[in-house]
Each structure stands twice: as structure tokens, then as C-alpha cells.
C-alpha positions as semicolon CSV with decimal commas, in nm:
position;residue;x (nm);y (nm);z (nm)
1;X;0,000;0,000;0,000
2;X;0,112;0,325;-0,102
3;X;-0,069;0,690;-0,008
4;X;-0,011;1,011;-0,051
5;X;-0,144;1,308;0,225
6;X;-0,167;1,659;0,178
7;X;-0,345;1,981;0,334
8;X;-0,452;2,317;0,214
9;X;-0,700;2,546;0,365
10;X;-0,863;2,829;0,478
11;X;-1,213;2,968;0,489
12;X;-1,293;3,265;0,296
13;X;-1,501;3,539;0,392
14;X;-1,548;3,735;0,012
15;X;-1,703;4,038;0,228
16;X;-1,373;4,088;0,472
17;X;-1,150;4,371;0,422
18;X;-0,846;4,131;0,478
19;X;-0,688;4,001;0,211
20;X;-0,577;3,609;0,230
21;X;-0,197;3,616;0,061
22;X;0,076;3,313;0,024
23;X;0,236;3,501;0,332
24;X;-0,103;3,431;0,522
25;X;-0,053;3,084;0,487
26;X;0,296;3,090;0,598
27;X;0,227;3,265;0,921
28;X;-0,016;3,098;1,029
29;X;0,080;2,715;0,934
30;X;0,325;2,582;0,661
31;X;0,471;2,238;0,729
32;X;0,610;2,139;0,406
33;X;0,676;1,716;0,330
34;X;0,812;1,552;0,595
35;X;0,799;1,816;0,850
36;X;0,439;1,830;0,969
37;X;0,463;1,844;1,365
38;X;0,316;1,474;1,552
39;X;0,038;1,647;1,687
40;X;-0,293;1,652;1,426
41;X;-0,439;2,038;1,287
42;X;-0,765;2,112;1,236
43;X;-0,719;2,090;0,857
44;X;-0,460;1,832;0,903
45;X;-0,589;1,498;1,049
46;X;-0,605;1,255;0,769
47;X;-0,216;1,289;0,738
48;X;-0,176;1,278;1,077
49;X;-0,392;0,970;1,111
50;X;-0,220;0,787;0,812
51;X;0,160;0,834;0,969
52;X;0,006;0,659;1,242
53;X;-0,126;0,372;1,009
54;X;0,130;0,357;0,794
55;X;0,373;0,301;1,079
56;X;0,158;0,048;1,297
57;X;0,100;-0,095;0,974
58;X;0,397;-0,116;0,786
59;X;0,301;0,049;0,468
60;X;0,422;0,328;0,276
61;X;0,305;0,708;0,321
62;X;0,454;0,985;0,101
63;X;0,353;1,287;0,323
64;X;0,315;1,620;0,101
65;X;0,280;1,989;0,218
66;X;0,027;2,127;0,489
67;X;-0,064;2,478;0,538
68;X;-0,358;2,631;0,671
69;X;-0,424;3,048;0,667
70;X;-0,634;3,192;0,914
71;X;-1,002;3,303;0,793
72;X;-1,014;3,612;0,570
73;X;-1,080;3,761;0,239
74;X;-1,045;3,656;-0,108
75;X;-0,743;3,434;-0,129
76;X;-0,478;3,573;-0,413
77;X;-0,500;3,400;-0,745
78;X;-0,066;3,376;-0,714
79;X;-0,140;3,224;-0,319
80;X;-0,363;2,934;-0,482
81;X;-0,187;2,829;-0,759
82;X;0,119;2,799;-0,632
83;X;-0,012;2,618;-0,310
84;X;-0,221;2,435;-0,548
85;X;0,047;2,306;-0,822
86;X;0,284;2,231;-0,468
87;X;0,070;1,978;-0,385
88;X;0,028;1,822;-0,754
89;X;0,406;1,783;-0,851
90;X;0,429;1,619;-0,473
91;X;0,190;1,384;-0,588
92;X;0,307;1,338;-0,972
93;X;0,640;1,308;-0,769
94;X;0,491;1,002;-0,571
95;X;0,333;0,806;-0,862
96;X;0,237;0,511;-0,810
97;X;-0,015;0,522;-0,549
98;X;-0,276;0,342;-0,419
99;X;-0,469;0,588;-0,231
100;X;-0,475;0,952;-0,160
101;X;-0,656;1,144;0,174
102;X;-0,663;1,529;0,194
103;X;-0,724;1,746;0,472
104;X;-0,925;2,045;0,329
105;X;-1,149;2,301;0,498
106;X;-1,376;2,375;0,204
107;X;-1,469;2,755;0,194
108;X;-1,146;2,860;0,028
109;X;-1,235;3,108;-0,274
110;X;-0,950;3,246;-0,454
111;X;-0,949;3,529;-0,751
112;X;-1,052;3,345;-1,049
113;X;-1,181;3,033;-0,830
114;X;-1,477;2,996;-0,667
115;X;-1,422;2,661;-0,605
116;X;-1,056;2,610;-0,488
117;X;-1,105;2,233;-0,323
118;X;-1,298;2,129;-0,631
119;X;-0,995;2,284;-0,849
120;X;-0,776;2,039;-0,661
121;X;-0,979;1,730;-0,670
122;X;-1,046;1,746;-1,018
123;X;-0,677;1,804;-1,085
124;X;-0,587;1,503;-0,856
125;X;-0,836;1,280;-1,019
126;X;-0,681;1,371;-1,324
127;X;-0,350;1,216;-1,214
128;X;-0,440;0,926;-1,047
129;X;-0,649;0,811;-1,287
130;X;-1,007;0,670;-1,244
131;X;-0,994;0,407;-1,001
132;X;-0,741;0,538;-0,714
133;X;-0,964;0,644;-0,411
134;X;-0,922;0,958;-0,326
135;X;-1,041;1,039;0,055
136;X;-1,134;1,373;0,194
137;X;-1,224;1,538;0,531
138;X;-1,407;1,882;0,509
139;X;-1,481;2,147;0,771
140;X;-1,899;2,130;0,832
141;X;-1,861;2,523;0,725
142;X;-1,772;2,398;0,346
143;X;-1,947;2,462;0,025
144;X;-2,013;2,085;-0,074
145;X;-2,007;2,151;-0,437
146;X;-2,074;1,949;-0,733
147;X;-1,713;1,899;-0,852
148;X;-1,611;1,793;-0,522
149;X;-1,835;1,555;-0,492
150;X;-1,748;1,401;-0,858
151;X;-1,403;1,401;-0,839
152;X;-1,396;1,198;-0,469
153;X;-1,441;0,848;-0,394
154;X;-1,554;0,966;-0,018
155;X;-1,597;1,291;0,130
156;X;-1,653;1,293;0,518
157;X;-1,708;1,626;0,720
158;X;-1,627;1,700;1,059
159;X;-2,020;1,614;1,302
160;X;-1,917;1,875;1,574
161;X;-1,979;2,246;1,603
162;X;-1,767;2,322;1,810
163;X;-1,516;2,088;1,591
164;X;-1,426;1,842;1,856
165;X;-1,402;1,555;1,660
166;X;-1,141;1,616;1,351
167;X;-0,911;1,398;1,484
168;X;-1,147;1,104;1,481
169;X;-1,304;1,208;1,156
170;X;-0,976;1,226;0,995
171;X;-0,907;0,870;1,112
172;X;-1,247;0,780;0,980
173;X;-1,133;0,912;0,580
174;X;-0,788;0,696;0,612
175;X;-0,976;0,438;0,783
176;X;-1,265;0,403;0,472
177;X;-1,016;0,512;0,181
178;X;-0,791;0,244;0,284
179;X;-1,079;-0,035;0,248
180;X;-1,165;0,099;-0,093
181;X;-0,831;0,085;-0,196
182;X;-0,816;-0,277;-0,083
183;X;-1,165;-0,354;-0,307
184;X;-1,340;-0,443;0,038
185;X;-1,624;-0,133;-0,024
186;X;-1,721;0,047;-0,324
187;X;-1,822;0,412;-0,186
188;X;-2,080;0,627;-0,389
189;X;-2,190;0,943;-0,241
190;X;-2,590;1,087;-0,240
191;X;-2,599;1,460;-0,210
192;X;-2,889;1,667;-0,173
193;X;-2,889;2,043;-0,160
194;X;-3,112;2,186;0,134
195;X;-3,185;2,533;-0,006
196;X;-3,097;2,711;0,354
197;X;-2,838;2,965;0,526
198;X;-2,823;2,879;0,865
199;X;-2,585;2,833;1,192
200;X;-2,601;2,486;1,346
201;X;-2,389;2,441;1,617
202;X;-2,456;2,096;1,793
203;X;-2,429;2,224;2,161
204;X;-2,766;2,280;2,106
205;X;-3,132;2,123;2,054
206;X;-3,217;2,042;1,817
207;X;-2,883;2,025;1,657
208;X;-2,702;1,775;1,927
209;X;-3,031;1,495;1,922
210;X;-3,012;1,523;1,528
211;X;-2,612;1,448;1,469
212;X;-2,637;1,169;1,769
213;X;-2,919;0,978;1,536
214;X;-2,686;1,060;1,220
215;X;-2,386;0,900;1,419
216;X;-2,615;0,595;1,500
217;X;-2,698;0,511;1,158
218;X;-2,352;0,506;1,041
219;X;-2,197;0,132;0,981
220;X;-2,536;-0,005;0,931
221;X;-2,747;-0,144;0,625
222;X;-2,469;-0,048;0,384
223;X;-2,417;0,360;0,533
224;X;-2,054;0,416;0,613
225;X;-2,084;0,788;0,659
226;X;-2,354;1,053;0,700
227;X;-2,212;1,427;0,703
228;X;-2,414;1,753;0,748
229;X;-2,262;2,034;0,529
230;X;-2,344;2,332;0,730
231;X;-2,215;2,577;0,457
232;X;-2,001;2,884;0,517
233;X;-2,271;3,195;0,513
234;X;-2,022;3,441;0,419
235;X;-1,915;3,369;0,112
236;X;-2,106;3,460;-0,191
237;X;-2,046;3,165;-0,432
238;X;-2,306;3,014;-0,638
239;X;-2,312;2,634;-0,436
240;X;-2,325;2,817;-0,111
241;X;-2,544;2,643;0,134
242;X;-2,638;2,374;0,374
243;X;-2,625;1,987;0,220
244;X;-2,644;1,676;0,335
245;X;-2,404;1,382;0,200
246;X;-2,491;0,998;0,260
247;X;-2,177;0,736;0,150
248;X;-2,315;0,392;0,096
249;X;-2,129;0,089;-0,012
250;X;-2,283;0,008;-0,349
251;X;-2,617;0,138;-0,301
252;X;-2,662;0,470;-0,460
253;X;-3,081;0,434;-0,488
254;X;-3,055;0,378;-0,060
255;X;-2,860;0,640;-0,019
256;X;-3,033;0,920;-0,226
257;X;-3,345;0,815;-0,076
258;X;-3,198;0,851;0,313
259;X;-3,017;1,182;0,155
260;X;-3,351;1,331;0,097
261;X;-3,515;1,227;0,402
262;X;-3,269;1,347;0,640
263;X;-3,211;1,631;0,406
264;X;-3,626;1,724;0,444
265;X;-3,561;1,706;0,878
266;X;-3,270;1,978;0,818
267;X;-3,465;2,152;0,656
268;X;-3,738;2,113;0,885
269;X;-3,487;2,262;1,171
270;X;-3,484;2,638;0,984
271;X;-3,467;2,928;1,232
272;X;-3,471;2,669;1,526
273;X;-3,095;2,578;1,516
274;X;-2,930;2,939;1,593
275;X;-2,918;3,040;1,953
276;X;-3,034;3,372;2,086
277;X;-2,889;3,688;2,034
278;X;-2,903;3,990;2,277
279;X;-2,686;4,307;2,187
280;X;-2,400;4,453;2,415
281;X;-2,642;4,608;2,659
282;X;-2,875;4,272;2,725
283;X;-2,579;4,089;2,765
284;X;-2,477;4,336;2,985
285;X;-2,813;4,318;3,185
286;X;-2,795;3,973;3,215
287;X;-2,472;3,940;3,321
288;X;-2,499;4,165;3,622
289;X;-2,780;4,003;3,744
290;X;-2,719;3,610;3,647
291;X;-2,531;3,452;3,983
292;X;-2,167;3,311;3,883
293;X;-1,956;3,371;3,557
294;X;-2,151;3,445;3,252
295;X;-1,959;3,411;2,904
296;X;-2,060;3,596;2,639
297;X;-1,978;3,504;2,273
298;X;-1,930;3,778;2,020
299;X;-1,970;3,581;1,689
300;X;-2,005;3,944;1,479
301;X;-1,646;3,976;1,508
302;X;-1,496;3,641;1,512
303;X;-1,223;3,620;1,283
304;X;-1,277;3,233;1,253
305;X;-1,507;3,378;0,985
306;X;-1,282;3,623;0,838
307;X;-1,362;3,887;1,070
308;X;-1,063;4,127;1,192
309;X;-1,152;4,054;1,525
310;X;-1,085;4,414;1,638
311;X;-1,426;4,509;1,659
312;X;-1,488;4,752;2,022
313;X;-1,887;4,791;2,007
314;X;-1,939;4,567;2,320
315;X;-1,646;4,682;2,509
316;X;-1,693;5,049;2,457
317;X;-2,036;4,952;2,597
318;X;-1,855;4,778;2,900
319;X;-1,642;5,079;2,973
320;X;-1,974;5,345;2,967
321;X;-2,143;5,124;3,196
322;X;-1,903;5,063;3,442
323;X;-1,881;4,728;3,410
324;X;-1,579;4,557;3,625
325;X;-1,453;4,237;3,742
326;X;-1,473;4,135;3,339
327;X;-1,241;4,031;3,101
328;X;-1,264;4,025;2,706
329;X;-1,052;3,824;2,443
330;X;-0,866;3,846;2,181
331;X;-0,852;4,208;2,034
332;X;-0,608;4,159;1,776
333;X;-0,387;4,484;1,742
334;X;-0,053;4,436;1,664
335;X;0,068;4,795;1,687
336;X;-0,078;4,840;2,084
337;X;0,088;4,496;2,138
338;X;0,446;4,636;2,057
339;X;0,362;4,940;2,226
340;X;0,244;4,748;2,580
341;X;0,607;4,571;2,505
342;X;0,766;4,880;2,502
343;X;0,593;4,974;2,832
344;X;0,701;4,655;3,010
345;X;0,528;4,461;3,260
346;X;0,352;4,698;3,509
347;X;0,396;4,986;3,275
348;X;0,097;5,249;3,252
349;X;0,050;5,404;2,914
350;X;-0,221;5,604;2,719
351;X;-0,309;5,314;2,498
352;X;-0,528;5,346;2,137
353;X;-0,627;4,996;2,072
354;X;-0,874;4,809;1,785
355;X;-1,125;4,985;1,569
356;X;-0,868;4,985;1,303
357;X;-0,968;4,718;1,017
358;X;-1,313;4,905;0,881
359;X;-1,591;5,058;0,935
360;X;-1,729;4,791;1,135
361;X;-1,503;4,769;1,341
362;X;-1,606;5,090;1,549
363;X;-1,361;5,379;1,658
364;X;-1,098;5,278;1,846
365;X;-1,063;5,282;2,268
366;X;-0,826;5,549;2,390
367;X;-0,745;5,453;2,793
368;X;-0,526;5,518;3,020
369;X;-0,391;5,085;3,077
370;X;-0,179;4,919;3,296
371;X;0,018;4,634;3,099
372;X;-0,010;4,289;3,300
373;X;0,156;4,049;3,122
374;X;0,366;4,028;2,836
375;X;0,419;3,672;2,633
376;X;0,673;3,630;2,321
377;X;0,516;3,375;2,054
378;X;0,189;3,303;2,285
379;X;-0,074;2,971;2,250
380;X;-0,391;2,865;2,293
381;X;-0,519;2,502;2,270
382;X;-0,788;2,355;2,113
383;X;-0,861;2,004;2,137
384;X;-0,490;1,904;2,204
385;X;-0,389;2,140;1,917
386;X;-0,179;2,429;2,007
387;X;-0,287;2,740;1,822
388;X;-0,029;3,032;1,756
389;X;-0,150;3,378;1,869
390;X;0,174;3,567;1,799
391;X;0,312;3,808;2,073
392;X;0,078;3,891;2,325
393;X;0,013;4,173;2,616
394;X;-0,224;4,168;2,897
395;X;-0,401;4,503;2,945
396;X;-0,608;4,614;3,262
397;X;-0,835;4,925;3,239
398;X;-1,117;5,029;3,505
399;X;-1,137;4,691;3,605
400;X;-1,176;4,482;3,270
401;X;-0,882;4,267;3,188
402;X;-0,844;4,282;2,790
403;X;-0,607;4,047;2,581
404;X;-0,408;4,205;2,287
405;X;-0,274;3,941;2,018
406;X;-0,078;3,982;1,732
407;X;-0,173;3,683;1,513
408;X;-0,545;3,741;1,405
409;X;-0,740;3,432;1,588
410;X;-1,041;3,381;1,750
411;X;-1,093;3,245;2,119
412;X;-1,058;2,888;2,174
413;X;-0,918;2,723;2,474
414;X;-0,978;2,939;2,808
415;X;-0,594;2,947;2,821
416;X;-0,640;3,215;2,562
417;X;-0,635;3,417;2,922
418;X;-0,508;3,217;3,194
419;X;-0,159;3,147;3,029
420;X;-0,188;3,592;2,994
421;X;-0,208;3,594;3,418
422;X;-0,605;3,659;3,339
423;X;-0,783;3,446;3,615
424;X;-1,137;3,306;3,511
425;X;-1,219;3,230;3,865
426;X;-1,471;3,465;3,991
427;X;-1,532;3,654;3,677
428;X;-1,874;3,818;3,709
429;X;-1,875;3,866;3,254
430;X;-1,583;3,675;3,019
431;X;-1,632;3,805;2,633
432;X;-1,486;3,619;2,380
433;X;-1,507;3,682;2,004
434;X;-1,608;3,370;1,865
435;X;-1,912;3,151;1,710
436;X;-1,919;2,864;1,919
437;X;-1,565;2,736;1,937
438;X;-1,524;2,879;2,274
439;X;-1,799;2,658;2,378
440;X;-1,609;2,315;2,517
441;X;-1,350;2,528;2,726
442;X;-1,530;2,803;2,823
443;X;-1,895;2,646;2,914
444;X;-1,793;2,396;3,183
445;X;-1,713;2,694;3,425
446;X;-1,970;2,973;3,303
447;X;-2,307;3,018;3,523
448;X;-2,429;3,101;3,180
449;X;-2,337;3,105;2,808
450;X;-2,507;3,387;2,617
451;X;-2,505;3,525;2,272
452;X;-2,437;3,859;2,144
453;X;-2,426;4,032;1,838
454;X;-2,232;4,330;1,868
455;X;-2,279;4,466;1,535
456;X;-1,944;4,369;1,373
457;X;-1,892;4,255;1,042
458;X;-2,030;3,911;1,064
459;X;-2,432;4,001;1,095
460;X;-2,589;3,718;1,257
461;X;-2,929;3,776;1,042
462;X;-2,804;3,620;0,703
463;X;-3,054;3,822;0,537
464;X;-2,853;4,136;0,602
465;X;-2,559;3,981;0,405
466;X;-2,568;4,199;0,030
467;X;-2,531;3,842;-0,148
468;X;-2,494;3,908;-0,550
469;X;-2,407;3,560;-0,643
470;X;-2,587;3,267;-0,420
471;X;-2,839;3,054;-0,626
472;X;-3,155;3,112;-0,566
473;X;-3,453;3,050;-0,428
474;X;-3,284;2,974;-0,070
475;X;-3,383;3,046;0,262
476;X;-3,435;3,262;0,420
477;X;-3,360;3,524;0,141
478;X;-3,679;3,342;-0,001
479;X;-3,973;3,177;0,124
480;X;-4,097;2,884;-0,145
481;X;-3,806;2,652;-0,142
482;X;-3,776;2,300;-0,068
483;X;-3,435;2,026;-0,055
484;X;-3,310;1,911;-0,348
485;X;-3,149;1,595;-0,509
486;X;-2,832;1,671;-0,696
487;X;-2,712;1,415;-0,948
């Protein structure tokens, strides 16, 4: 047995102001053949998974290149295509093989490219020839287009919103690509188009009962996977959208007819899936009078969706109300981070910090701060992952602890503060700018998780989004629309 593993991705906001460059991806992660750390990325899981089963195994795995930029704006055509024809002479290198498994997110659109993971695929197909299987884990928040789905023997996204289970997911695609490439399954894949824009995050009802009946029927009467294509709401492609994707073993009719049905029960979900949202004020209200730690999620600036994450509605509404014994994470500001370095630990300074990316961003805040903490090449962890957030400072300012980054992220493992000195302990209001990432390392300790949409750039109402491009009808932009079977 011989496979070849490779990872590119990103998720691409097409409204952000930030522009995704080849430099974005090799800031944020770049581990070319060879070099990929032993510890499994978000994007990154079905290489990590097949080191481990090529070694236990004794077979043969030709590792390629793995990068990953942070969410932003339109990805450069030169960024693409050079990542892009990497990867392809790596694998024209490694001919023969027997198998290939990529780790892709699944929103990236790049100038000229609306459909950069379907660019790939079809490009891989075309060297591997008709019969290798080709395996692929997605991000939920993907566009499960068309081409993707005819140029790959098995697609299989990630179940959990928060994305706690890549790393088993990833093991899933080696695990299934490595049976078709022995002949012991046949994979064909059923996809059905929902016609809805939505946020489904499975911490919730009706979200968390639905995904635990999907995970049930998996392995059984011919189903080896079931995967719920959330869609990425932000990007105005034509295949933009929720889908749902059934992989049978040799029984296409089965699996287009479950397709539609569990397609129809999405759809069925509309408007019920999203939690609550309050704005800075009623999160405010409810944090001074809910008992314990209340942690409010700012998903309107959250650059895991290619926001700037500099956004300073809801603390500038913190500050005017005199709210204390709070902390908020991560502003990113790299300028006010050097300058809290060049104040040193203790230092007070006149600080201007965020507000600086656009419009939506708001003005920035002008304080008098005392720096707390100062960390060189900082971390936070997410699932066992360790996340870069660049040099860090610590800022306190009328009793709200603030943490600066350099490296544009959004909040993911409560570490985020505590490794910045911020205790969590006793915390009357924690913000964190984020969808629902936050959600495993954050909830356990919070009296309360709330929602809040600040008025940032990511507007929680998807029918505020100026889409030009999105196939219609689709809900909720329109009303008469109903799931459909794509062939």
C-alpha cells in the first residue's frame, strides 16, 4: 500500500476587508513534506492519522505539504496556484499510489476560483487516474459543491460544532479510503442540496439529538458515513449552502433516498438551530444580574469567519457602563501589542487599541492601561492542538482585563487568558469573540453562556448579508423553497 497526504485550507469570507496572501498561509501554518509536527491540525488529520497507520501498519506514506491560513478575504490567485500546483508535482512526484486522503477546509475562494477544493480534486483525479480512491475530510462550514463531490471516492465532514471531533473524523477518511483501496467497499456518495443559510452548532437542541441519530446510523445497512454540510454563510459563491451527504457501499438508490429524508428534517430545523442573540447592553443586563460567571460570545467579530476581530462595540459599551470584574478576548492589534512591550510589565500608558480594520469595526478605545503580562510567541489550545497567537500583552483598564494578540485568531481554549495571568475564577462577565468554538473550554465553568451580536462585520441575520451571487430561491432570502437531489 502506497498513499499520498496533503493539506490546504482556509475559509474565505469574500465580504472581509483582509486580504488572504501566500504570506497568510505561511504565518499561520506551513509544514512542508516531511515536517508536519506529531500532533494533528484542524485541517490536518487525515495525514496525521495515516503516519500513524502507515507506521503500525507497515506500509508506505509519502507525506506532502500542509498549510492552513487563518479566515479572511479573497485568497490571491498567485497564493492558490502555487499552493495548489505544490501539492500536484508532490503527488506526480509520488506516482504510483494506491490511495490519496486530503485534509481540506472547504470555503477557500481564490481570484478566479470559486471553487478552490474542487480545483484540486479534479486536478488530482486527473493524475491518479479513475480508479485510485481519493479520501477527503471537510470542515462542516464547506461549500459541498458538485465537482467535489465528482471528483472523490468519499468525502466525510467534521459532526461537531464546536469541531471536537477532527481527529477522529480524519481517522475515519484513512480508515474508509484504505478499504476501498483494498476492493473491500465500493463508496458512492448521495448529495442533496437543502436550499438554507443557517448556523447549526450541535451544543444545542435540536442540533445535538439530530447528529447523535446521524452518528447511530452510520456502519449499518450499507451507510458508512452521514455528514451535514453546514455551509459557510459568508461567502457569496453560487453552491453556497447547507447539504447533506450519505456514503453507501454500493447502493446509490438507498442512499439518495436517506439523503432526501434526512435532508427534508434539516430543513425542517430552519430558524430553530441558531441560539439567541441579545446586543451589548442585554448581555450586559444579564450578566450583572445572572449569579456566577456568565460568558458571552461575540460571533459578529470572530475572525474564525474572516472577521478582523478588532471590533470595540461591546467593550466600549462595557467601559460606559461601568462594568468591572470582566475580562474580554482576543482584540487583535498588533501595533498596541508592541507598544504594551515597550511599556514593560507593570507599565501604565495612554493606549489606542482596535477599531482599526473598517468601518465595522467601530472607533478605536483610547485609555489610560496598565500592561499585565507580556508573552513572546503566545498559544492557545484547542482540542490538544496548540494554536499560535503571535506576541501577546495583557491590558487592565477600570477593572476589565483585555487580551491584545498579534496573530489574528479567535478564542478557543480558556488558556487564551489564563496562560496571559487573566484568572477566570470569579469573573462576574468573560467576552470572547467567537461563534461557538469557545464553547467546550469556556462552558464547563460559566453560570451562563449567552449570545451577542455586537454589530461587527459578521451580521448574525443572514438576510442582512448583500449576497450578489448565491443561487436562488434559498432560505431565508426566499420563502418557497424545498431540498433538493443533486445528481
Amino acid at each position: 500500500m502506497r498513499m499520498f497526504a496533503a493539506s490546504i485550507g482556509t475559509e474565505t469570507n469574500t465580504f472581509a476587508p483582509i486580504p488572504t496572501a501566500l504570506e497568510s498561509f505561511h504565518e499561520s501554518f506551513y509544514a512542508p513534506p516531511g515536517q508536519h509536527p506529531d500532533d494533528a491540525k484542524l485541517c490536518t488529520a487525515p495525514l496525521w492519522a495515516a503516519r500513524r497507520r502507515a507506521k503500525a501498519e507497515g506500509w508506505t506514506l509519502v507525506e506532502g505539504t500542509c498549510t492552513f491560513a487563518e479566515p479572511a478575504g479573497l485568497v490571491s490567485r498567485e497564493a492558490w496556484e502555487t499552493l495548489r500546483d505544490e501539492v500536484l508535482a508532490q503527488l506526480r512526484a509520488a506516482m504510483p499510489v494506491d490511495a490519496v486522503v486530503l485534509g481540506l477546509h472547504g470555503a477557500m475562494v481564490a481570484d478566479g476560483y470559486d471553487d478552490c477544493e474542487g480545483d484540486l480534486l479534479a486536478q488530482v483525479r486527473g493524475i491518479v487516474g479513475a480508479k485510485v480512491p481519493i479520501g477527503v475530510e471537510l470542515d462542516p462550514h464547506c461549500h459541498m459543491t458538485r465537482k467535489r463531490v465528482a471528483n472523490a471516492t468519499l468525502i466525510i465532514c467534521f459532526k461537531e460544532f464546536p469541531h471536537t471531533d477532527f481527529v477522529a473524523r480524519g481517522e475515519e477518511v484513512v480508515d474508509l479510503t484504505l478499504r476501498a483501496a483494498r476492493g473491500e467497499i465500493e463508496p458512492v456518495m448521495s448529495l442533496v442540496d437543502c436550499r438554507m443559510i443557517g448556523s447549526f452548532p450541535t451544543t444545542l437542541q435540536p442540533m445535538r439529538g439530530f447528529v447523535d441519530r446521524i452518528m447511530a446510523m452510520e456502519g449499518k445497512g450499507g451507510v458508512l458515513s452521514i455528514s451535514l454540510a453546514h455551509g459557510f454563510p459568508y461567502a457569496d459563491v453560487p453552491e453556497m449552502g447547507a447539504r447533506v451527504l450519505v456514503v453507501t457501499d454500493r447502493q446509490r438508490a438507498a442512499g439518495d433516498a436517506l439523503a432526501l429524508q434526512l435532508a427534508d428534517e434539516f430543513f425542517e430545523m430552519r430558524g430553530k438551530t441558531q441560539p439567541e442573540y441579545v446586543d451589548p447592553d442585554g448581555a450586559i443586563d444579564v450578566a450583572r444580574k445572572e449569579p456566577g460567571t456568565v460568558v458571552v460570545a461575540d460571533p459578529s467579530d470572530n475572525p474564525g469567519g474572516g472577521a478582523p476581530g478588532d471590533s470595540t462595540m461591546i467593550l466600549r459599551r462595557m467601559i460606559e457602563r461601568g462594568v468591572t470584574n470582566a475580562a474580554l478576548a482576543p482584540i487583535w492589534d498588533p501595533m498596541a501589542v508592541r507598544l504594551c512591550f515597550m511599556a514593560g510589565v507593570g507599565g501604565q500608558l495612554r493606549l489606542r487599541f482596535g477599531g482599526k480594520t473598517a468601518p465595522t469595526s467601530g472607533q478605536p478605545i483610547d485609555a489610560l492601561v496598565t500592561v499585565t503580562q507580556l508573552t513572546r510567541d503566545a498559544q492557545q489550545t484547542f482540542v490538544g492542538a496548540k494554536v499560535p497567537l503571535g506576541d501577546c500583552a495583557a491590558i487592565s483598564l477600570d477593572g476589565i482585563a483585555v487580551v491584545l494578540i498579534s496573530k489574528r485568531t479567535q478564542a478557543l481554549g480558556s488558556d487564551l487568558l489564563t496562560g496571559m495571568g487573566v484568572a477566570i475564577e470569579g469573573k462576574k462577565m468573560i467576552v470572547v469573540k467567537s461563534t461557538n468554538h469557545f464553547h467546550a473550554a469556556f462552558a464547563p465553568f460559566a453560570s451562563r453562556v449567552i449570545y451577542c451580536d455586537a454589530g461587527g462585520p459578521i451580521p448574525r441575520d443572514h438576510r442582512k448579508v448583500p449576497y450578489t451571487r448565491v443561487q436562488r430561491p434559498i432560505w431565508p432570502l426566499d420563502a418557497q423553497v424545498q431540498p433538493v437531489l443533486l445528481d
